[in-house]
Each structure stands twice: as structure tokens, then as C-alpha cells.
N, CA, C and O atoms as a MOPAC input file, in Angstrom:
PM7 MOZYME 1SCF
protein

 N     -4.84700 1    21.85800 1    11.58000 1
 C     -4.43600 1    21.17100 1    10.37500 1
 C     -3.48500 1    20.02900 1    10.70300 1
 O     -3.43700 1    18.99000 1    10.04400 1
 N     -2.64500 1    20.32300 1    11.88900 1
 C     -1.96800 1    19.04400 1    12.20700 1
 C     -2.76700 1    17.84100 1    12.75300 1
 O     -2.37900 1    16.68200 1    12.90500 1
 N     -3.56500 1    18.20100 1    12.92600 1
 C     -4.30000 1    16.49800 1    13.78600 1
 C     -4.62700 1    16.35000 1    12.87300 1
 O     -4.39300 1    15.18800 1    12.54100 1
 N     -5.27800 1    17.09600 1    11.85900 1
 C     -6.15200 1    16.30900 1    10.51300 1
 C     -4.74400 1    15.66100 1     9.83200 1
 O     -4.94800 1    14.78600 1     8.99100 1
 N     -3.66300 1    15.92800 1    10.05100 1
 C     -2.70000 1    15.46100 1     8.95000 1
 C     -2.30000 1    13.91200 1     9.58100 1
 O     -2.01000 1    12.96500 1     8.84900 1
 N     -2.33100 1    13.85200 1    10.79200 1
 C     -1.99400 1    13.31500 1    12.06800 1
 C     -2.89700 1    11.90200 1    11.73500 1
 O     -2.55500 1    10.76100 1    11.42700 1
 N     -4.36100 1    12.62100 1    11.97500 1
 C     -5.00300 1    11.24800 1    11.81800 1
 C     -5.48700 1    10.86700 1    10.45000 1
 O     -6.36200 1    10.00900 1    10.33900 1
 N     -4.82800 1    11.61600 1     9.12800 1
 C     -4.76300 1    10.98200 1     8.20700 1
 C     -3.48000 1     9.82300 1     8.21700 1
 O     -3.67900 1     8.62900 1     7.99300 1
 N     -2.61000 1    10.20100 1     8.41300 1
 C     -2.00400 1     9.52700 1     8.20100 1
 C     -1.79800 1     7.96900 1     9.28200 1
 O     -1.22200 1     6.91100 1     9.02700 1
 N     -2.50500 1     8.40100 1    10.45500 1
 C     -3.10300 1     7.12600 1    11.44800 1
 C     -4.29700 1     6.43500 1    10.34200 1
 O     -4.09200 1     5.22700 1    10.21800 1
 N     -5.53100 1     6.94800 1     9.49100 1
 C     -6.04500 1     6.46000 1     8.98900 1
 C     -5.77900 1     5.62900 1     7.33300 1
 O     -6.48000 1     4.81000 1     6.73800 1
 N     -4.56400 1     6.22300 1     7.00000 1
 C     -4.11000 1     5.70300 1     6.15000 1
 C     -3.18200 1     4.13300 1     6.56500 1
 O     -3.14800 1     3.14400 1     5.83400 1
 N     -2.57100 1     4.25400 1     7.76400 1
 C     -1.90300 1     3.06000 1     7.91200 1
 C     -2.80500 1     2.19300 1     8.81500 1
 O     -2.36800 1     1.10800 1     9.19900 1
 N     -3.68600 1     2.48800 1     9.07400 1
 C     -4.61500 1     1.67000 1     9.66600 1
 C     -5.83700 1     1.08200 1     8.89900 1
 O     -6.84500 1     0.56800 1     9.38400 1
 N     -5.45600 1     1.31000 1     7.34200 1
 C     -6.83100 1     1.01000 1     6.45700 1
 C     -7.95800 1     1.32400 1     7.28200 1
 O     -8.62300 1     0.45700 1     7.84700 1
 N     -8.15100 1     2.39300 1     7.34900 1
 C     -9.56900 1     2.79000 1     7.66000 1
 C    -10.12700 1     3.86700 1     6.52700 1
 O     -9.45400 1     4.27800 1     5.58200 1
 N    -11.43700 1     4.21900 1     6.80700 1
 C    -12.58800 1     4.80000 1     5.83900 1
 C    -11.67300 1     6.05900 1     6.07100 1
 O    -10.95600 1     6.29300 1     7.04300 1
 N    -11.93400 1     7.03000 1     4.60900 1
 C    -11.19500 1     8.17200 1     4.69100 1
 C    -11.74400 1     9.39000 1     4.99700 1
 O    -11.24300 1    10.49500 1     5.20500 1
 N    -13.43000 1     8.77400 1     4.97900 1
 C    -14.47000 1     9.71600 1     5.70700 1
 C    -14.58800 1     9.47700 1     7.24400 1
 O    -14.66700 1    10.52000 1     7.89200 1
 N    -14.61300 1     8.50300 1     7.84500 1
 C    -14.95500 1     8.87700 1     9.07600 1
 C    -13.68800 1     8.20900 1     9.86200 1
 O    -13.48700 1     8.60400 1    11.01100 1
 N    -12.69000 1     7.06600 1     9.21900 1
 C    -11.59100 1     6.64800 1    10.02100 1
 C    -12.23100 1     5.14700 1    10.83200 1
 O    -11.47800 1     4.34900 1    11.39100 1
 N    -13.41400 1     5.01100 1    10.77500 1
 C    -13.37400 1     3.58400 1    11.78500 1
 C    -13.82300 1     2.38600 1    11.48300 1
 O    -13.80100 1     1.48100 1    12.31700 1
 N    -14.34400 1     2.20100 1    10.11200 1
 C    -14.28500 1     1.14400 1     9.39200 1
 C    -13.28400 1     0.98500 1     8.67400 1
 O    -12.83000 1     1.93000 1     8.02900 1
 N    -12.63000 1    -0.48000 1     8.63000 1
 C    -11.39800 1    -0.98100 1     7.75000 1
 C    -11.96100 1    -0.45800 1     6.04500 1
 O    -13.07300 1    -0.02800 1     5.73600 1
 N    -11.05700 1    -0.62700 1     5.38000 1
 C    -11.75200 1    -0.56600 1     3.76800 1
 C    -11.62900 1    -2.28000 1     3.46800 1
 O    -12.56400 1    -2.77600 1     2.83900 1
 N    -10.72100 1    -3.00400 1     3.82000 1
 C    -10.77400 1    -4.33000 1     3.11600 1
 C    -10.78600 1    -5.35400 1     4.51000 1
 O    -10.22100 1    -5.33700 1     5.60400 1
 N    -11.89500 1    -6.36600 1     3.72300 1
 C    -12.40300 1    -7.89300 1     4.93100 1
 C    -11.59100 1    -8.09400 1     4.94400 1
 O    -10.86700 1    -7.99300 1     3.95400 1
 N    -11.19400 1    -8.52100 1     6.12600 1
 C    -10.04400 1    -9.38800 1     6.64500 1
 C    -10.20800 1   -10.60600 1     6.53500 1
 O    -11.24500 1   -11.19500 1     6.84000 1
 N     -9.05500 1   -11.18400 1     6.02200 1
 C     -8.90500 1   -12.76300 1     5.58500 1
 C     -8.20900 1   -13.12600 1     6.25400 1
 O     -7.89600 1   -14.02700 1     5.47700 1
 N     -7.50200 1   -13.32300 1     7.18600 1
 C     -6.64900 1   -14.12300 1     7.29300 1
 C     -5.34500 1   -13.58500 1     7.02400 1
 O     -4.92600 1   -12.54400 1     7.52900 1
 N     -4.81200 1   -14.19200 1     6.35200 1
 C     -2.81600 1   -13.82200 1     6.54600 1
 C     -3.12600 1   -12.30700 1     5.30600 1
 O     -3.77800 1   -12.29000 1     4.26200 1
 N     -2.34800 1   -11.20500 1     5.99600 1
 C     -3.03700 1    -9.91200 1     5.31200 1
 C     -1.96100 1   -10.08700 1     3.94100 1
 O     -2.01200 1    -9.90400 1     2.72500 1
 N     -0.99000 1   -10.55000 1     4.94700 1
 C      0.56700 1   -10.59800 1     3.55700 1
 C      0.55800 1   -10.91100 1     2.23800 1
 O      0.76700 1   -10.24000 1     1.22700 1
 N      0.28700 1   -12.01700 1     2.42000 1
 C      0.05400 1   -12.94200 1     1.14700 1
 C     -1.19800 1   -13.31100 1    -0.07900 1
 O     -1.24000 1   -14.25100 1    -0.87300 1
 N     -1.98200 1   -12.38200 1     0.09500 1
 C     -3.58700 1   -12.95300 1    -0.26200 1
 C     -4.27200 1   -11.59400 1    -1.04400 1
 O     -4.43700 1   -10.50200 1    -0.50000 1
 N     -4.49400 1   -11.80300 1    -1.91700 1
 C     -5.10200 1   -10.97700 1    -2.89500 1
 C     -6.32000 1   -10.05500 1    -2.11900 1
 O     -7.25500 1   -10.69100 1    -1.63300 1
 N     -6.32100 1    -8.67500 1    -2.00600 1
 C     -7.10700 1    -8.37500 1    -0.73700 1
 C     -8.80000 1    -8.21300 1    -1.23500 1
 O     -9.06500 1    -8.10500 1    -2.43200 1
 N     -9.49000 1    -8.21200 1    -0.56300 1
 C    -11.03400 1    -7.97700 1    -1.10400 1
 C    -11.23900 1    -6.43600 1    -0.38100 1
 O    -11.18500 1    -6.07500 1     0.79500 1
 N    -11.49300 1    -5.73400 1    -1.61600 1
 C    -12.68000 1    -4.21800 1    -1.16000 1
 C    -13.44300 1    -3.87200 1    -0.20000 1
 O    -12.78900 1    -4.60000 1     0.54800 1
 N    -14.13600 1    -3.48700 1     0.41300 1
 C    -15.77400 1    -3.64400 1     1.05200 1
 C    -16.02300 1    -2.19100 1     0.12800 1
 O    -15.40600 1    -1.17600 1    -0.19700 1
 N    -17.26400 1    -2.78300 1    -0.03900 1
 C    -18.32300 1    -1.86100 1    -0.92400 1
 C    -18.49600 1    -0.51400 1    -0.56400 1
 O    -18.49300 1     0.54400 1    -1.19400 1
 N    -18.68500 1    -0.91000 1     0.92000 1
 C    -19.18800 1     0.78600 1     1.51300 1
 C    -18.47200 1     0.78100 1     2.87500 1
 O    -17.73200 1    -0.14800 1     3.20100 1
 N    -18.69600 1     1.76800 1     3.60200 1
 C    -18.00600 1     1.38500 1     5.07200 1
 C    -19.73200 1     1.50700 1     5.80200 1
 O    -20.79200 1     2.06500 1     5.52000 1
 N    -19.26000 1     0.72700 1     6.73300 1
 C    -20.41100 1    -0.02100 1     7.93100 1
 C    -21.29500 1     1.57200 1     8.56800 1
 O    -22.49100 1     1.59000 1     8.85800 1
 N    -20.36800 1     2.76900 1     8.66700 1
 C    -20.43200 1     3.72100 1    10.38600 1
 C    -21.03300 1     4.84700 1     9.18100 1
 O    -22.10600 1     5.30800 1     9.56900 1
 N    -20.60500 1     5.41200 1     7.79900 1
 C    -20.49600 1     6.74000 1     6.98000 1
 C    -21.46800 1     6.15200 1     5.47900 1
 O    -22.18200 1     6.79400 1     4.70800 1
 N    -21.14700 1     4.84400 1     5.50900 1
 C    -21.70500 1     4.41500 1     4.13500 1
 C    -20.90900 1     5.26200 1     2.97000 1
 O    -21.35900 1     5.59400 1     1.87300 1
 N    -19.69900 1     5.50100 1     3.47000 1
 C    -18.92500 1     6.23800 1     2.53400 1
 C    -18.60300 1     5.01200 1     1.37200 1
 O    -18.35800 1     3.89900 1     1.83600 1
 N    -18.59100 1     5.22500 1    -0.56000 1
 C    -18.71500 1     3.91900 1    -1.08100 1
 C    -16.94600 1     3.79700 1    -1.50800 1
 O    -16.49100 1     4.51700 1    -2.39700 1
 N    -16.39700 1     3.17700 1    -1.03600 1
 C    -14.83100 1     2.78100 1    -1.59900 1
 C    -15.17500 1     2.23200 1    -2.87600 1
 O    -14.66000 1     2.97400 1    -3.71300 1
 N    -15.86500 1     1.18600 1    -3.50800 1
 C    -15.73300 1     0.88200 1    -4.84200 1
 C    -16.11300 1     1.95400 1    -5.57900 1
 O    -17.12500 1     2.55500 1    -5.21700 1
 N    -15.47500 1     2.35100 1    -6.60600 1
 C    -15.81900 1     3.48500 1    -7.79500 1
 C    -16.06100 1     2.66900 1    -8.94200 1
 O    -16.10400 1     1.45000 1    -9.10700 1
 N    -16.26400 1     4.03700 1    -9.98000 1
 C    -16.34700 1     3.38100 1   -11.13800 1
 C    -15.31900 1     3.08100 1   -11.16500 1
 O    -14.45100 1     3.37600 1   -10.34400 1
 N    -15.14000 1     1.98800 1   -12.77200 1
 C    -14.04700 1     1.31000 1   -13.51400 1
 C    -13.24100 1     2.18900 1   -13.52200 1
 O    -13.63700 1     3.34800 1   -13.39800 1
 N    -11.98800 1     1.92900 1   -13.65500 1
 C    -10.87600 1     2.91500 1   -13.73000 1
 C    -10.32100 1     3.98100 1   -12.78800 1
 O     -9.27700 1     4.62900 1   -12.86400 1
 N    -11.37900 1     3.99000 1   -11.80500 1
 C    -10.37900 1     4.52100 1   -10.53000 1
 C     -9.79100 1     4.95100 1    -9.69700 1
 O     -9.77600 1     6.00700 1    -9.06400 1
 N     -8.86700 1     3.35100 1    -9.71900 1
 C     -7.84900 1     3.34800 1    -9.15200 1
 C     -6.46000 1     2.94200 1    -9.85900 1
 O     -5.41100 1     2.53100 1    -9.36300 1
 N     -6.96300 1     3.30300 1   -11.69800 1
 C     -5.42900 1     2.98800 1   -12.16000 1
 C     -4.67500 1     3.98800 1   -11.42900 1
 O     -3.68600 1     3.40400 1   -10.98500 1
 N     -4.65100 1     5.45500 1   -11.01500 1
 C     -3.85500 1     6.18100 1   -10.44400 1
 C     -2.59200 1     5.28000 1    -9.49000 1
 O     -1.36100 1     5.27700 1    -9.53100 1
 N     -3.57100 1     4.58900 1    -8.68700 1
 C     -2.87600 1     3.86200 1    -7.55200 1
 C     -1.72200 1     2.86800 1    -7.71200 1
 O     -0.82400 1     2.52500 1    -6.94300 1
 N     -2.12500 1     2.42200 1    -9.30100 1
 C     -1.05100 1     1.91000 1    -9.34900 1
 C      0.70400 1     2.18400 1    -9.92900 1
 O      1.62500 1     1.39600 1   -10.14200 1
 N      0.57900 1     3.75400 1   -10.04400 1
 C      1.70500 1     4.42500 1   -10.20300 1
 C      1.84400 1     5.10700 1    -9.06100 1
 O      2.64500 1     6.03700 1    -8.95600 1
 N      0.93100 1     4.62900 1    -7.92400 1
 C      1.63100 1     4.47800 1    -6.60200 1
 C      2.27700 1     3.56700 1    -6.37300 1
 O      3.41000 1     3.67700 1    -5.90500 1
 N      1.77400 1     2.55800 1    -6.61800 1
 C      2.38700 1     1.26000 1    -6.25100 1
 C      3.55200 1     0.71300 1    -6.84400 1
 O      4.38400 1    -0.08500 1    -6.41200 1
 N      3.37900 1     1.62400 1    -8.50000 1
 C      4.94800 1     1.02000 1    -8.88800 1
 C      6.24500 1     1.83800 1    -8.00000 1
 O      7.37200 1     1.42900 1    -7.71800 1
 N      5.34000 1     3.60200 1    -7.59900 1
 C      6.79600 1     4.18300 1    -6.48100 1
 C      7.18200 1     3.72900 1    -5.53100 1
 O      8.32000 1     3.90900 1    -5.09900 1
 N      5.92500 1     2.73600 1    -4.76500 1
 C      6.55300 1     2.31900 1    -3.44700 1
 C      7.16000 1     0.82100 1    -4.11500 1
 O      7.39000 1     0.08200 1    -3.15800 1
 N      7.41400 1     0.29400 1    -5.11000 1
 C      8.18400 1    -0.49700 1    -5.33400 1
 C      9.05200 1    -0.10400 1    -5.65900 1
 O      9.99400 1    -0.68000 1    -5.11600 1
 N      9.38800 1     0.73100 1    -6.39500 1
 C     10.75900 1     0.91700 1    -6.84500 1
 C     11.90800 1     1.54800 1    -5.67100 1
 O     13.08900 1     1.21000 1    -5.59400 1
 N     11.21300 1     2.53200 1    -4.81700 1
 C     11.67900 1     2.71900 1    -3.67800 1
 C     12.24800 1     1.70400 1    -2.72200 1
 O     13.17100 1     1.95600 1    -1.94700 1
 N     11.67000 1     0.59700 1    -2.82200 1
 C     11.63500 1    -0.43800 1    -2.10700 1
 C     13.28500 1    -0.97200 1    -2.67600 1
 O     14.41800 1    -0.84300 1    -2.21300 1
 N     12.93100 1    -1.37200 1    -3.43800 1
 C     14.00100 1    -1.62100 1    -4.81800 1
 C     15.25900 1    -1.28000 1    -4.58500 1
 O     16.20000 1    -2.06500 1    -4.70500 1
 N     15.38300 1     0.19000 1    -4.15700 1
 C     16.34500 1     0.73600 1    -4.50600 1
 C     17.18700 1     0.82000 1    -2.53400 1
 O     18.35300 1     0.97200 1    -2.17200 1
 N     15.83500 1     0.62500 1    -1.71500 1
 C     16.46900 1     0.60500 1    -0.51900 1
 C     16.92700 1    -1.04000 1    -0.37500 1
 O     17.76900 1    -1.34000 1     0.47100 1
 N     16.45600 1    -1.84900 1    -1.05600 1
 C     16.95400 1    -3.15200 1    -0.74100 1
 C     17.86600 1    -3.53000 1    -1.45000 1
 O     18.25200 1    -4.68800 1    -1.29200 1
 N     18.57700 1    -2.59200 1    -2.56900 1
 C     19.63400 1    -2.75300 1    -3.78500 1
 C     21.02000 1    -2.24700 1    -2.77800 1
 O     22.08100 1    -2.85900 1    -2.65600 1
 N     20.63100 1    -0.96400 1    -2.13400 1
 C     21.71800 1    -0.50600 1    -1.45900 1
 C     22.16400 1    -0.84800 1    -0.24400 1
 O     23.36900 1    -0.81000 1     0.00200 1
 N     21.13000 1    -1.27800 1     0.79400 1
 C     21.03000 1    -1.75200 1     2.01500 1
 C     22.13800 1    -3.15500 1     1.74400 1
 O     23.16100 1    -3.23900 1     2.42300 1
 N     21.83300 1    -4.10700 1     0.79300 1
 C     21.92300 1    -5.49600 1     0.55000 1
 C     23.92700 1    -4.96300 1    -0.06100 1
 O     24.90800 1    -5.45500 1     0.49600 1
 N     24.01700 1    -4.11200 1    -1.02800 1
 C     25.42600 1    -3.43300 1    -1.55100 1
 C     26.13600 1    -3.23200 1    -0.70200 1
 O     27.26800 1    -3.70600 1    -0.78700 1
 N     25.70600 1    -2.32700 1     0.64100 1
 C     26.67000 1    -1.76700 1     1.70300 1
 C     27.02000 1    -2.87700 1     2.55500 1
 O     28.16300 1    -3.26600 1     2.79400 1
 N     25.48000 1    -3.55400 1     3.17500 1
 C     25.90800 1    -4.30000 1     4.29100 1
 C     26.23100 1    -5.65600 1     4.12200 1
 O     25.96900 1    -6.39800 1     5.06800 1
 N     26.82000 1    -6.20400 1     2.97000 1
 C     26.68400 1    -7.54400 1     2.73200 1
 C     28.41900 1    -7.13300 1     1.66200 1
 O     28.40200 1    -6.93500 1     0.44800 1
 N     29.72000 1    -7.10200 1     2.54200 1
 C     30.55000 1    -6.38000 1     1.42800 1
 C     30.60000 1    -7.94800 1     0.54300 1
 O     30.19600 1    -9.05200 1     0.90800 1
 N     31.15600 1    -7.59400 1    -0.53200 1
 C     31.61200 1    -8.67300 1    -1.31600 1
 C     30.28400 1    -9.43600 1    -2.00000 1
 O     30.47300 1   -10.58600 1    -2.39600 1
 N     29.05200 1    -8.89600 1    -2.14600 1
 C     27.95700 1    -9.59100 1    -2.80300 1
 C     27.93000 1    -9.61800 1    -4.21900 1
 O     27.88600 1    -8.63400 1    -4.95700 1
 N     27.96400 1   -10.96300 1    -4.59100 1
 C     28.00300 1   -10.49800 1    -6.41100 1
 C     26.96400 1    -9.58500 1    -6.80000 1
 O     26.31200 1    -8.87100 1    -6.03900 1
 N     26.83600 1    -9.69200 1    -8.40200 1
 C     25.78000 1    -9.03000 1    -8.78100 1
 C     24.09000 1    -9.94200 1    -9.14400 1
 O     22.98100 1    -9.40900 1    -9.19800 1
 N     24.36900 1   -11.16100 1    -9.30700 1
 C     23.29900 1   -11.77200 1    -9.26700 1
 C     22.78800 1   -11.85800 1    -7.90400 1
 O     21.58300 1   -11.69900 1    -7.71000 1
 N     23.66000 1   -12.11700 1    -6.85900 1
 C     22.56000 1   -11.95000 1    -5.30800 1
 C     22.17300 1   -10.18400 1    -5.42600 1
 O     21.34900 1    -9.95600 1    -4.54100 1
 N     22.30100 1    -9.66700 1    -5.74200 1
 C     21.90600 1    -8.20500 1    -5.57900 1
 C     20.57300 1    -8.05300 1    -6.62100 1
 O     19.52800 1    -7.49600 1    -6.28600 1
 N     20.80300 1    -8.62200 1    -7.87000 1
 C     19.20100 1    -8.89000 1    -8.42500 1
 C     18.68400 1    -9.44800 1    -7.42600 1
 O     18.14300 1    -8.66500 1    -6.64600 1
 N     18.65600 1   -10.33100 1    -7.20600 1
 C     17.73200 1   -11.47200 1    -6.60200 1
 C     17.10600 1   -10.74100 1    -5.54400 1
 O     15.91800 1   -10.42200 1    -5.57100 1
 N     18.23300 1   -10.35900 1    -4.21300 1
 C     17.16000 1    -9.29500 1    -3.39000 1
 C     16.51800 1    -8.49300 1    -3.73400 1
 O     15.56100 1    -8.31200 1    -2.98200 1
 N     16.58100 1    -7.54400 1    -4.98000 1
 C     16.05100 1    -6.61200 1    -5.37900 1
 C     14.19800 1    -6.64000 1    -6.03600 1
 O     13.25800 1    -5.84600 1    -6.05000 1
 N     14.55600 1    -8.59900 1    -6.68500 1
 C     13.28500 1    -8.89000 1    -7.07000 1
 C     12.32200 1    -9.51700 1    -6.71000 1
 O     11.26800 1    -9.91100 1    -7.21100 1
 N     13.24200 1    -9.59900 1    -4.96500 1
 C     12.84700 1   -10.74200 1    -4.22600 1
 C     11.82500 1    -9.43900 1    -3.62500 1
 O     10.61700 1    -9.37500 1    -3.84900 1
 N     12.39800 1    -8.71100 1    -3.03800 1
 C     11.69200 1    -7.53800 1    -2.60800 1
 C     10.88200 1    -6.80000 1    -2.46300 1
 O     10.31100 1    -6.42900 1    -1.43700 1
 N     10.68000 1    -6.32200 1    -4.24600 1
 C      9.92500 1    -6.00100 1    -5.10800 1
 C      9.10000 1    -7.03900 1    -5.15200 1
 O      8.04800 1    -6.62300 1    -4.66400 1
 N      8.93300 1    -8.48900 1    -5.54800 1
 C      7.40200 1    -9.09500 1    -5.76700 1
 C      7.28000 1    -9.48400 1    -3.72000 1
 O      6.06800 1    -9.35200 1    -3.55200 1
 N      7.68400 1    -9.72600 1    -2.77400 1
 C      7.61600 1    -9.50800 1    -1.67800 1
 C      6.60200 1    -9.31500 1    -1.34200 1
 O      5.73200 1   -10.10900 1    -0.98200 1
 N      6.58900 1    -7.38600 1    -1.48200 1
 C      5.51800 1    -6.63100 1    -1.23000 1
 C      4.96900 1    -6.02500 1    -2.22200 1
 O      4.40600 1    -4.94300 1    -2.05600 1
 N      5.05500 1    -6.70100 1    -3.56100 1
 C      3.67800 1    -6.69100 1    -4.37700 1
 C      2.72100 1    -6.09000 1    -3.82900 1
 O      2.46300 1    -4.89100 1    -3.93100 1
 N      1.82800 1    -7.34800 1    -2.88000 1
 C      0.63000 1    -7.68900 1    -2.17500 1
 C      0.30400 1    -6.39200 1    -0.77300 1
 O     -0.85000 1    -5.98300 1    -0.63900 1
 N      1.22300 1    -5.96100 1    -0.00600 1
 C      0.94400 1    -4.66100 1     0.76500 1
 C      0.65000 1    -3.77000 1    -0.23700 1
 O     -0.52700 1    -3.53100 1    -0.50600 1
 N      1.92400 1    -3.03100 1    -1.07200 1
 C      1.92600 1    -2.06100 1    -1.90200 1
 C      0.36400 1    -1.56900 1    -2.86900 1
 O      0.10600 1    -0.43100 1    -3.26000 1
 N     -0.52600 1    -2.87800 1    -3.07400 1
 C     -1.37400 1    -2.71500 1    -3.52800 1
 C     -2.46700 1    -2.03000 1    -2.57900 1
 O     -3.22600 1    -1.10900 1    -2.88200 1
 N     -2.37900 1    -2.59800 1    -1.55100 1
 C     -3.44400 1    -2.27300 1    -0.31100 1
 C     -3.07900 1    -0.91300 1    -0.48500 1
 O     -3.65900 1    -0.26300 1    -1.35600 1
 N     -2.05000 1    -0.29800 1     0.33800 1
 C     -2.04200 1     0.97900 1     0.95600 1
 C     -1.58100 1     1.64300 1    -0.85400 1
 O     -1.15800 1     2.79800 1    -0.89800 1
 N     -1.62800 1     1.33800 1    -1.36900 1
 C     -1.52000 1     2.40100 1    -2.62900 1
 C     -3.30800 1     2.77300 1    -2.92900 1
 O     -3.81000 1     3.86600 1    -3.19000 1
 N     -3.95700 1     1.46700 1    -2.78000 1
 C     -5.18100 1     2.23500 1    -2.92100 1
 C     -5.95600 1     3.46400 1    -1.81700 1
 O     -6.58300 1     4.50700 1    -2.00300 1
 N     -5.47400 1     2.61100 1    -0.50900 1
 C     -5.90200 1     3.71900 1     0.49100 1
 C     -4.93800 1     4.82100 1     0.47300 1
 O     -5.11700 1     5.80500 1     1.19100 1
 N     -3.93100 1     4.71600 1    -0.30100 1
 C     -3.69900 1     6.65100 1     0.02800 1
 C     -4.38300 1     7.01600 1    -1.55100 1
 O     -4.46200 1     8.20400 1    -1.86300 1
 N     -4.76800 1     6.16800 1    -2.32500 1
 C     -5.64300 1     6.55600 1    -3.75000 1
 C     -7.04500 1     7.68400 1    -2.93700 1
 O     -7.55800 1     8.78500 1    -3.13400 1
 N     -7.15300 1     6.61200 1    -2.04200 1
 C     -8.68900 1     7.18600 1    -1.40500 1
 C     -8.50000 1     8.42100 1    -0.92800 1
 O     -9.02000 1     9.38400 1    -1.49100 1
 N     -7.68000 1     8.56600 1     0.24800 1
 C     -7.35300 1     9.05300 1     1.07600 1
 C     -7.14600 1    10.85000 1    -0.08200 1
 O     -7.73500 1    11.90300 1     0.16700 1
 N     -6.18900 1    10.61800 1    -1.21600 1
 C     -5.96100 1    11.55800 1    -1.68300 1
 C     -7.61600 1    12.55300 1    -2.85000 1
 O     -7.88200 1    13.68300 1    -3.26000 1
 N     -8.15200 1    11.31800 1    -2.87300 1
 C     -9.04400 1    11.83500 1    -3.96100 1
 C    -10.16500 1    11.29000 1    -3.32700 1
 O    -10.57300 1    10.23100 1    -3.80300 1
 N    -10.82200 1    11.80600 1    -2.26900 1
 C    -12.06200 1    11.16100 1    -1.65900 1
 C    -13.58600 1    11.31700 1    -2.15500 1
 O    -14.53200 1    10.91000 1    -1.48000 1
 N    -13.69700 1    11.82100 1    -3.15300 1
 C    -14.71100 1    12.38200 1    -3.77500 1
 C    -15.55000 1    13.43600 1    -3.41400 1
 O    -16.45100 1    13.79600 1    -4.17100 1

């Protein structure tokens, strides 16, 4: 049970298929950071299908609002402790700087642990 946990969680941070692990789930474009990501339909090796019906992956995105707010709250305190004397408007600002930041990851890997958790 530990290697399966092991290489889930290697297959989760490696966007790979949650059936077999060696196809990516999303084409690579270019800069991964910044860029609205594209799906792939099926994977290449399992033909396992990542697109579902409509609706989902709303789940994922009350993943995505936890790993933001988490985010949030480590860049609210991190920015509080190590920066003494910061007003309170620079402490928004990192906080929302942060938060829309990694928007664009948070979406990716919120869907692949969507997958990952509910594989059909």
C-alpha cells in the first residue's frame, strides 16, 4: 500500500494518467505557469478518458479554493513575521498577489488530484 501511495503521489505531481502513470493529462504549451492549461481527451498508453461529463470537476474547484487559501494564509504570515514593521496594505497585496499568482498551477493539480481521487 505504500508504493501505491508513493507513486500516487509521484503521479499526482508529475501530471500523469491516474490509470497507468505515463501519459501527462495536459499538452504542453510552453510556459506551464502562466497559460490557461488544455486537457488531453484520453491518455496515449491506457486510453484512460480524463474529459468527463459536464460538471465533473466542479469538486476540484473547492480544491483549488483550499490550496489557495492555504497559500494565503502561508504568505499572510510568512510576509507578518519576516518582514517586521510591514503595514497592512503590503500584507494584502502579498496575500493577493499570491493567491491570483498561482491561480493557474492550483487549477492544474486540483484537477489531477480531482482524478486521482475519483478515477471512475
Amino acid at each position: 500500500m505504500r508504493a501505491r501511495k508513493q507513486s500516487m503521489v509521484a503521479s499526482i505531481l508529475g501530471e500523469k494518467c491516474p490509470n497507468c502513470g505515463k501519459t501527462h493529462v495536459y499538452e504542453n504549451n510552453g510556459n506551464r505557469f502562466l497559460h490557461v492549461p488544455r486537457m488531453k481527451e484520453r491518455c496515449a498508453v491506457c486510453q484512460y478518458k480524463f474529459e468527463r461529463e459536464p460538471g465533473y470537476f466542479i469538486g476540484a474547484m473547492y480544491l483549488s479554493y483550499g490550496l489557495a487559501v492555504l497559500q494565503g494564509i502561508i504568505a499572510f504570515v510568512g510576509a507578518k513575521f519576516l518582514v517586521p514593521g510591514i503595514s497592512d496594505l503590503a500584507l494584502i497585496l502579498v496575500t493577493c498577489s499570491t493567491i491570483i499568482l498561482f491561480s493557474f498551477p492550483n487549477f492544474r493539480i486540483s484537477r489531477i488530484i480531482w482524478l486521482h481521487i475519483f478515477p471512475q
